[in-house]
N, C-alpha and C positions, 0 to 999 in steps of 0.2 A: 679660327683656322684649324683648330684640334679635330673638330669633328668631319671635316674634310676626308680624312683618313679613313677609311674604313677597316675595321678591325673584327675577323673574321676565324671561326673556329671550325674543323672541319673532322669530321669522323668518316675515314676514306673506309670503310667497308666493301668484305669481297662480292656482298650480297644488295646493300645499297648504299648511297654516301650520301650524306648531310651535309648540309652549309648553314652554322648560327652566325647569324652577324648581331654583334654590340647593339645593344639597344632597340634590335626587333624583332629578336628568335630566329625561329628556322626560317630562313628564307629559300633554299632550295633542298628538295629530297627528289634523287633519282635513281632507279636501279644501276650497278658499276658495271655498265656494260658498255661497249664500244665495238660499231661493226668497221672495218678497213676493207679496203681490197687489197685481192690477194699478190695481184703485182707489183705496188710500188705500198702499202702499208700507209696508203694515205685513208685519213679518218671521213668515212662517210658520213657515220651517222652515231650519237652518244646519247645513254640514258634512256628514257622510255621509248623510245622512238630503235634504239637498237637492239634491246630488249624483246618487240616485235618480233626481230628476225631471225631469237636464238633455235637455231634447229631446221630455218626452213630457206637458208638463203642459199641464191645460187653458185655455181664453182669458184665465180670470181670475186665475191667479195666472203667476208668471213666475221661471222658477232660471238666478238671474245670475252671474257672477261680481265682483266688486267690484273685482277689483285688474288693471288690464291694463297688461302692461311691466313690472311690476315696481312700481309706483303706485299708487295710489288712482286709481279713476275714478269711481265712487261712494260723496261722503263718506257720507253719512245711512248707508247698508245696509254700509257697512265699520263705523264707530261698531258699530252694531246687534250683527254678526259679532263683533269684539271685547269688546264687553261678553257676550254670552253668552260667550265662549273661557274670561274673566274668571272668570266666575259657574262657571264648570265644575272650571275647578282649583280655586278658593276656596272652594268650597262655597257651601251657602245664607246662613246667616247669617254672612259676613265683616264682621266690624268693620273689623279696619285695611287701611285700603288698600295695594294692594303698590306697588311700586315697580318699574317695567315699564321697558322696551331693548330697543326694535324695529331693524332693522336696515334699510336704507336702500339701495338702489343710490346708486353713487359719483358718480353723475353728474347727481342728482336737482338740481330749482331749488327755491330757496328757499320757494317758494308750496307747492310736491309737501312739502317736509318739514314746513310749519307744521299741514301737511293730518293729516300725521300722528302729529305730535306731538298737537294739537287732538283728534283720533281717540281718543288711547288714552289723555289725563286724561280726556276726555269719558264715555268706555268706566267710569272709575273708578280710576285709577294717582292716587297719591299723586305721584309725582314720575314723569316720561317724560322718555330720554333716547334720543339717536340713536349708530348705527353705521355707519361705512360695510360693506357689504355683502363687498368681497373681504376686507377687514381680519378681519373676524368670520370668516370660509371659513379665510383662513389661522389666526387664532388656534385655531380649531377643527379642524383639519390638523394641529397641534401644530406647523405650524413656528415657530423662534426668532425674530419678529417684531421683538424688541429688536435684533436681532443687527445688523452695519456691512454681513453679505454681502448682497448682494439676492436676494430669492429671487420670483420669478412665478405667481401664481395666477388660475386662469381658472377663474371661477362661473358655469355654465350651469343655469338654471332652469325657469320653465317660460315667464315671460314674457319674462328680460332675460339677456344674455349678458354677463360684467364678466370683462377682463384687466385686472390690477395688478400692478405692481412694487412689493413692501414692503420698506423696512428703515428700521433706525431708529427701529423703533414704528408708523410709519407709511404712507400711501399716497406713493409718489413718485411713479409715473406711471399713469394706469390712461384706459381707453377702455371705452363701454358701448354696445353696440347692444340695441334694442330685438328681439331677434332670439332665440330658444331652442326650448324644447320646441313651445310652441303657435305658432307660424311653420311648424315640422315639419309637425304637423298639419295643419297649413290647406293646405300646400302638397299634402297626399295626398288631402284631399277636393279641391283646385279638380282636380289630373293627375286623379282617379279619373273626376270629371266629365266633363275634356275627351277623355278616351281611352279612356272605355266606357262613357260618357252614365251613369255610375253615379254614385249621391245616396247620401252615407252620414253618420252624426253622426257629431260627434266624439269619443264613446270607441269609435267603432268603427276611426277613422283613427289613433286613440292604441295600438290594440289593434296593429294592422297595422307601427306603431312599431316596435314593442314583439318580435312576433315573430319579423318577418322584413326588419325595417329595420336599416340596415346602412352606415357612413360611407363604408368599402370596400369592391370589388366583393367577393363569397364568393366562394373554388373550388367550393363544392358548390351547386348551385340549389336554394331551399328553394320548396314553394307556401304558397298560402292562399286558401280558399274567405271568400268578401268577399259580403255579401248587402246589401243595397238596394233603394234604387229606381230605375225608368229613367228619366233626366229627359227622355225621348221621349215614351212612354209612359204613365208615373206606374203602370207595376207592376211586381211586385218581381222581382228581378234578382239570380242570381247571377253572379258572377267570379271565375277563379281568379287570382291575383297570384302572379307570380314576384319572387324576391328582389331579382335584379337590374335587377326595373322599378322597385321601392322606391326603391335606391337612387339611381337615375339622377334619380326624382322630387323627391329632396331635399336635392342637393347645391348647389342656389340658397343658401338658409339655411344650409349649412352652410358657403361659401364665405362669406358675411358676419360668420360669427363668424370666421373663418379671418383675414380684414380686420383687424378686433380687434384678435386678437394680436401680429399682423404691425405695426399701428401704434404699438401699445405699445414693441414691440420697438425700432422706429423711432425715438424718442424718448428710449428710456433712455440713460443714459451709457455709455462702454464699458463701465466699470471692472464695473458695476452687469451688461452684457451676460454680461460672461465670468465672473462669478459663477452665472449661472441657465443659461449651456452646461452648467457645471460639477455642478449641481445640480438640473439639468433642469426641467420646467412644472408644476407642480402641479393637475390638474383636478379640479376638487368640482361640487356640484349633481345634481339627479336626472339633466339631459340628459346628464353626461358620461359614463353608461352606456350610451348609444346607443353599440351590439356596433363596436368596432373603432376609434372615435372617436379613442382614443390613439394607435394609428398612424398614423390621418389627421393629425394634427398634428405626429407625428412627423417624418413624410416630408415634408409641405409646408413645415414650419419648419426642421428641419432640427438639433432641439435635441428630447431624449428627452422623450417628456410619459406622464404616468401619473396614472394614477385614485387618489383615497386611498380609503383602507377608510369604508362608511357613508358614500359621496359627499354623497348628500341630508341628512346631518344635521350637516354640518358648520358651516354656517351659524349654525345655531341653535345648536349645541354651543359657537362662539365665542361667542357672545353674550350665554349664560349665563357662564360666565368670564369675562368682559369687566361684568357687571355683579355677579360675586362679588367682582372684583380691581378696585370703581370706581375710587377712587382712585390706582393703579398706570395705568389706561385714561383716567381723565378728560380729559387734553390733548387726546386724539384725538378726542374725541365731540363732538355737534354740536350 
């Protein structure tokens, strides 16, 4: 009868969400996007499928995102998102409800977590509980979280940026800016505006990330043909981008997550310090694959940092362990 239940771990990200279930990994990953229409906020279409339509749909419907920072910004269309997520692992006819463990940035308030809890028995969870967000990165990093050494993990996603100091089981010290992937962004559409009157959406500015964005200057200059609009004009506009204007574009955000670390750092104990020299930074998340990132922290902090294997699944990879192993987890949960 036990295994009837499904027991289910979910890492609601602003940029994509995952579903681990108990005993078969990831069963669903889809972009947290949801399109509605614009007059009654009924849900058309979620996930890859709404994702399609960011930037190109007509008056009357509208593909939002539900989750900015790392948060809920729209309960009703998150509820919506999660209950299809729901219905999609579970199939059609689910009788029992599962028992769901969403994962939280560490820095959330009390009202941000009720939102979400609310969210995902609302969604159809038999029982919902909470994670903090680096705790599940590192459980999912496979570091010894039980362990007395302290070891530091920084989660870069796509809305919220989290350094944590863990030991013990738990969070000792952690700092969260609202700052990651989509701040990248933003900042490469407002530079592409002001430095060559060029209007581009954002998977265009994610694309530009992606190929030729860069924490550290490159030796080699790479380009890239950028197509748009003119905000002069209002017609279309090519540009070629060199690598090293990327980078220069986005070392704002990246200097605030830099912040972060640095304050974490600030605060931990020695003893807790010369542990994580020792055993260096741990970086998870999709953004900490932004090309070079590790060395940028390397050289500014001054303490080795390194990427772990499947950055972006770590998360949710803790999470589902964290709700196969509840009872060994439960102190820590919220």
């Amino acid at each position: 009868m036990k295994n009837l239940f499904k027991r289910l771990g979910v890492d609601l990200g602003t940029t994509n969400s995952l579903v681990w279930e108990v005993g078969k990994g990831i069963v669903l990953s889809e972009p947290t996007v949801v399109a509605v229409s614009a007059e009654d906020r009924k849900v058309l279409a979620v996930g890859k499928e709404a994702k399609t339509m960011l930037g190109k749909t007509p008056g009357y419907i509208e593909a939002t995102r539900p989750m900015r920072e790392g948060v809920i910004a729209d309960y009703e269309v998150t509820e919506a998102m999660l209950r299809y997520f729901l219905q999609k692992v579970m199939g059609r006819g689910w009788f029992f409800k599962p028992e769901v463990m969403v994962c939280v940035p560490a820095g959330v308030t009390q009202v941000e977590q009720r939102a979400v809890l609310e969210a995902t028995l609302s969604a159809g969870a038999k029982n919902a509980y909470l994670i903090d967000e680096p705790l599940a990165a590192a459980i999912g990093a496979k570091i010894p979280v039980a362990s007395s050494f302290g070891n530091m993990i920084v989660d870069i996603g796509g809305g919220a940026a989290e350094a944590a100091v863990i030991a013990l089981g738990g969070v000792v010290v952690h700092k969260s800016v609202r700052v990651a992937g989509d701040k990248i962004d933003e900042m490469i559409l407002s530079q592409l505006k002001k430095r060559h009157n060029l209007i581009v959406g954002d998977q265009t500015a994610e694309l530009i990330k992606i190929k030729i964005g860069s924490a550290m200057p490159r030796k080699k200059e790479e380009k890239m043909e950028v197509k748009g609009r003119d905000s002069v004009y209002g017609l279309p506009k090519t540009v070629e981008l060199g690598s090293s204007e990327v980078h220069e574009m986005i070392q704002e955000p990246l200097k605030q997550i830099l912040g972060a670390i640095k304050g974490v750092l600030e605060e931990t104990a020695p003893e807790l310090v010369s542990d994580i020299v020792e055993r260096g930074i741990v970086l998870s998340g999709g953004t900490s694959q932004l090309r070079d990132f590790d060395k940028y922290v390397t050289e500014e902090i001054g303490v080795v940092a390194h990427v772990v294997e499947d950055p972006q699944l770590c998360v949710v990879r803790g999470t589902g362990v964290a709700i196969e192993n509840l009872d060994l987890y439960r102190r820590v949960l919220r």
